[in-house]
PAZAPA-4460 file (N, C-alpha, C; in steps of 0.05 Angstrom, whole numbers, plus 32768, in hexadecimal, padded with zeros to 4 digits):
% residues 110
    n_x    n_y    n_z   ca_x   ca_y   ca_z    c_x    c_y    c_z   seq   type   mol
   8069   850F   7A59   8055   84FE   7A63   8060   84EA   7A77     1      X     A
   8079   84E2   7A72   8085   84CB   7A88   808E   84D7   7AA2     2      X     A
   8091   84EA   7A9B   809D   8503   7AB5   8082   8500   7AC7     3      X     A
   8068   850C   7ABB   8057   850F   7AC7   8044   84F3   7AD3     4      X     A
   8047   84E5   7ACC   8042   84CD   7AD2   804F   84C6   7AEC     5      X     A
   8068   84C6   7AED   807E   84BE   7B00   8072   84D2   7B14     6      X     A
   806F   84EC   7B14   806A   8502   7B25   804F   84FB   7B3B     7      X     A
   8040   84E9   7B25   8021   84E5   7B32   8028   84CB   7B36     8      X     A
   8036   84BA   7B36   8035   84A2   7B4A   8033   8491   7B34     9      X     A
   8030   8493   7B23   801B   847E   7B08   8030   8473   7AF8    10      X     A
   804A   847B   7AFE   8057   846A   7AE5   805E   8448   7AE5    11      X     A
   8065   8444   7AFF   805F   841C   7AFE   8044   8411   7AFD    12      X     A
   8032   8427   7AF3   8018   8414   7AFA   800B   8423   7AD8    13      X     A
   8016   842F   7ACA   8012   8434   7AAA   8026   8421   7A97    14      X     A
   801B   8420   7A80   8029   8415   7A6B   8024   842F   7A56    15      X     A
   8034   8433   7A4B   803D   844B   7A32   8039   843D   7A17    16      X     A
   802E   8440   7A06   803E   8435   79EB   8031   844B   79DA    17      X     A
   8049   844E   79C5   804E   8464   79B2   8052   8453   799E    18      X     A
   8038   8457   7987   803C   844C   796E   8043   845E   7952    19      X     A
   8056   8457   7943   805C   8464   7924   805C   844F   790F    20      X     A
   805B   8452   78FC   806E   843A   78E2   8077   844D   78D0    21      X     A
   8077   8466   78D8   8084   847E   78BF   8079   8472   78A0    22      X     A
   8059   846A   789F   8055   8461   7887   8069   8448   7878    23      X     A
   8070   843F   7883   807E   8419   7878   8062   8404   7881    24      X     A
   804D   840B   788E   8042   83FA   7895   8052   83D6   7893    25      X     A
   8064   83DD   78B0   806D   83C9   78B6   8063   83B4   78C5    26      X     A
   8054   83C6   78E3   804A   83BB   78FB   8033   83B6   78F0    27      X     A
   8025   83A1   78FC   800C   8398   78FE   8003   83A1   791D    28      X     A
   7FEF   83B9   791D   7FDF   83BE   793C   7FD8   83A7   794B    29      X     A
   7FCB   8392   7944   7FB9   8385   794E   7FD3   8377   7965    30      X     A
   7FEE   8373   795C   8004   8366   7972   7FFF   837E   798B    31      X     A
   7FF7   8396   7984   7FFB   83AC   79A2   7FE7   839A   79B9    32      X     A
   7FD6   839B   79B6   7FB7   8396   79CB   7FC8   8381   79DE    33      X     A
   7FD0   835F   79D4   7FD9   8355   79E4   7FEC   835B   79F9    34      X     A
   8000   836D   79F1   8010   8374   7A03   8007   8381   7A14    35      X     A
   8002   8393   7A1E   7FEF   83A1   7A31   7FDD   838D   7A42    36      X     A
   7FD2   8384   7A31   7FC0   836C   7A40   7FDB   8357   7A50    37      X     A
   7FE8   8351   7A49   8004   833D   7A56   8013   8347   7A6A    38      X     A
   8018   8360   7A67   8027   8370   7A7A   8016   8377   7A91    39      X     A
   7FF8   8373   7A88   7FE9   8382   7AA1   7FDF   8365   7AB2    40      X     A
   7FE8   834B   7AAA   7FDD   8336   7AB1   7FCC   8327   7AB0    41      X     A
   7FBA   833B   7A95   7F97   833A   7A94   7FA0   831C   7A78    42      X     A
   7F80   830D   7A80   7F87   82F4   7A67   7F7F   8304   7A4C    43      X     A
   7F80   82F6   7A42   7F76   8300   7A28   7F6A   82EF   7A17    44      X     A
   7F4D   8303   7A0C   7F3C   82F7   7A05   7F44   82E8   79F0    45      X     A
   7F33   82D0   79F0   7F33   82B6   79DB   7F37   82BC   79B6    46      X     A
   7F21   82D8   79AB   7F26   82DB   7996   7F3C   82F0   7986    47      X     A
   7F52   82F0   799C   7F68   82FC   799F   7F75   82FC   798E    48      X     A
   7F79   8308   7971   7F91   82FB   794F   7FA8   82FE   7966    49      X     A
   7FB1   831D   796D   7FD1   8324   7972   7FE6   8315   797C    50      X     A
   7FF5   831F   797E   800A   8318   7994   801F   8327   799D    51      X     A
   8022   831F   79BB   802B   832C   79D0   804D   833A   79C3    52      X     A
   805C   834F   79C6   8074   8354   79CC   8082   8357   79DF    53      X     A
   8074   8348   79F8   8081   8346   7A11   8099   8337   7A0E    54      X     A
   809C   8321   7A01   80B5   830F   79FC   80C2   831F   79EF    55      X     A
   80BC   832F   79DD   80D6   8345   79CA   80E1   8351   79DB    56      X     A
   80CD   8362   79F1   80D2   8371   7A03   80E6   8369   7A19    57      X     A
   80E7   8356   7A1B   80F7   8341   7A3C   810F   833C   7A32    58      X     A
   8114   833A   7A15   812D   832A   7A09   812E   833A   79EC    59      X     A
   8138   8351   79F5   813E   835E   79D9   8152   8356   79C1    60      X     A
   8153   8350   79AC   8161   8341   7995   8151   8328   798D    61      X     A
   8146   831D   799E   813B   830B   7998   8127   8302   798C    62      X     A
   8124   82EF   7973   811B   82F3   7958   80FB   82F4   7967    63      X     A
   80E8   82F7   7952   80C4   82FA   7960   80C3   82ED   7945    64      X     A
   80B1   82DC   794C   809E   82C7   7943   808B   82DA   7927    65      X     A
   807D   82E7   792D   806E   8301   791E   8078   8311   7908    66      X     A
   8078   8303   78EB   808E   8312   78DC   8078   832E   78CC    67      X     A
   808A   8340   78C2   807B   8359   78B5   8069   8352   789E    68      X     A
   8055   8356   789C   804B   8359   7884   8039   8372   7873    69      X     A
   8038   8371   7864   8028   8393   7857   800D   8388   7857    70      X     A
   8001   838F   786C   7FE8   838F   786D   7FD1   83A1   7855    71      X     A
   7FE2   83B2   7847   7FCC   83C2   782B   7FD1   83AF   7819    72      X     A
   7FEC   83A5   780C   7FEF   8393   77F2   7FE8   837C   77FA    73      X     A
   7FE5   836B   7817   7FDE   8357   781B   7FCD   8353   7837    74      X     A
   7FBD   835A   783B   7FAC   8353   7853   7FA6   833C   785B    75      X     A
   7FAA   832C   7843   7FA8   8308   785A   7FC4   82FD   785C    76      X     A
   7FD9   8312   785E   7FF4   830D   7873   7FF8   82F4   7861    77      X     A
   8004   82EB   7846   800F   82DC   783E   802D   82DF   7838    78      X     A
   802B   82EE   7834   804B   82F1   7829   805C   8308   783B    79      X     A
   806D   82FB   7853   8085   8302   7860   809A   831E   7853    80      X     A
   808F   833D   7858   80A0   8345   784A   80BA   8348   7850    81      X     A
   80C6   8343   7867   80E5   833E   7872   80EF   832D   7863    82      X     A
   80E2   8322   7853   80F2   8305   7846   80F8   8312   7820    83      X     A
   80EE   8331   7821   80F1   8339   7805   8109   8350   7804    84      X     A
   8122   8348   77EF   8139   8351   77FB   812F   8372   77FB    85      X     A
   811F   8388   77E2   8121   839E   77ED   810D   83A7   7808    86      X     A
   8108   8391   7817   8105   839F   782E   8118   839D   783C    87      X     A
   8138   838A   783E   8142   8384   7855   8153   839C   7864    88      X     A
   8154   83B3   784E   8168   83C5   7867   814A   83D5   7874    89      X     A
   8139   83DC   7874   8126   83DF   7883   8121   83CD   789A    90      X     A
   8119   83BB   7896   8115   83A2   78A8   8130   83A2   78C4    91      X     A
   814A   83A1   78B4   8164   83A2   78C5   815F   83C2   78D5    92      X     A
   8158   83D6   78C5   815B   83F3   78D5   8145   83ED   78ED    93      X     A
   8129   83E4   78EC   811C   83DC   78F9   811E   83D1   7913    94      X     A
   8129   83B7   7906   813E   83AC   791F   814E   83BB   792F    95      X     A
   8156   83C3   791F   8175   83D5   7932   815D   83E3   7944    96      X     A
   8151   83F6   793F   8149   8409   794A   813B   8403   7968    97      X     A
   8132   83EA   795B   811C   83E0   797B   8130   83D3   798C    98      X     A
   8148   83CC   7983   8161   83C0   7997   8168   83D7   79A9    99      X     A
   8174   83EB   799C   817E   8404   79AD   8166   8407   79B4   100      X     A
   814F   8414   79AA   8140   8417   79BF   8138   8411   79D6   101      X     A
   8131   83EF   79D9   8134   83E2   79E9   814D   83E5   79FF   102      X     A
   8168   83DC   79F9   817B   83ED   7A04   8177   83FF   7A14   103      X     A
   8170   8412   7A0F   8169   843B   7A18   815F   842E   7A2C   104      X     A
   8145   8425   7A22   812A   8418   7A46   813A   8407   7A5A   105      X     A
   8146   83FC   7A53   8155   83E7   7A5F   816A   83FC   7A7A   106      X     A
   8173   83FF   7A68   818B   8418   7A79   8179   8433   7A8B   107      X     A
   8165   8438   7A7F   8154   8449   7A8D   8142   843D   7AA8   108      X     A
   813F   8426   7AA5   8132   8419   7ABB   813F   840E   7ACF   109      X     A
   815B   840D   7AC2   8177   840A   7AD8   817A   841C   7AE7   110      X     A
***
């Protein structure tokens, strides 16, 4: 798909995003919408919950404001599950993963 994009002219003027949670229901969707909207310059509307990952995106390692929560055992987002030790080597693999990845883009856009 990025090949073909690039081929038709469209790849600085698309944004891509590929979502999973391999069932951890880690991510919260509602953070995707803003970004797209930030990157494309567009404001964003007033009754907006999310938030943007353009700052994750610009400065990879750097902590985000937005911590995980299990949205099935807790839907009104009270209790931080990064802060419960058997999540922390998930949480750390997590991490890791979106660093190198980030990395890869980084070096690829070089």
């Amino acid at each position: 798909m990025l090949n073909a994009l690039e081929s038709l002219g469209l790849k600085d003027n698309t944004i891509v995003i590929l979502l999973g949670d391999h069932g951890f229901f880690l991510v919260e969707f509602v953070d995707i919408y803003p970004t797209p909207c930030e990157l494309a310059g567009l404001d964003l509307p007033y009754h907006l919950q999310g938030k943007s990952f353009v700052p994750l995106l610009n400065s990879p390692g750097e902590s985000y404001a937005r911590m995980p929560y299990d949205r099935l055992a807790d839907p009104e987002e009270n209790v931080n599950i990064s802060e419960h030790s058997e999540n922390e080597r998930i949480i750390k693999e997590l991490h890791y993963k979106l660093v190198i990845h980030l990395e890869k883009r980084d070096r690829i856009i070089q």
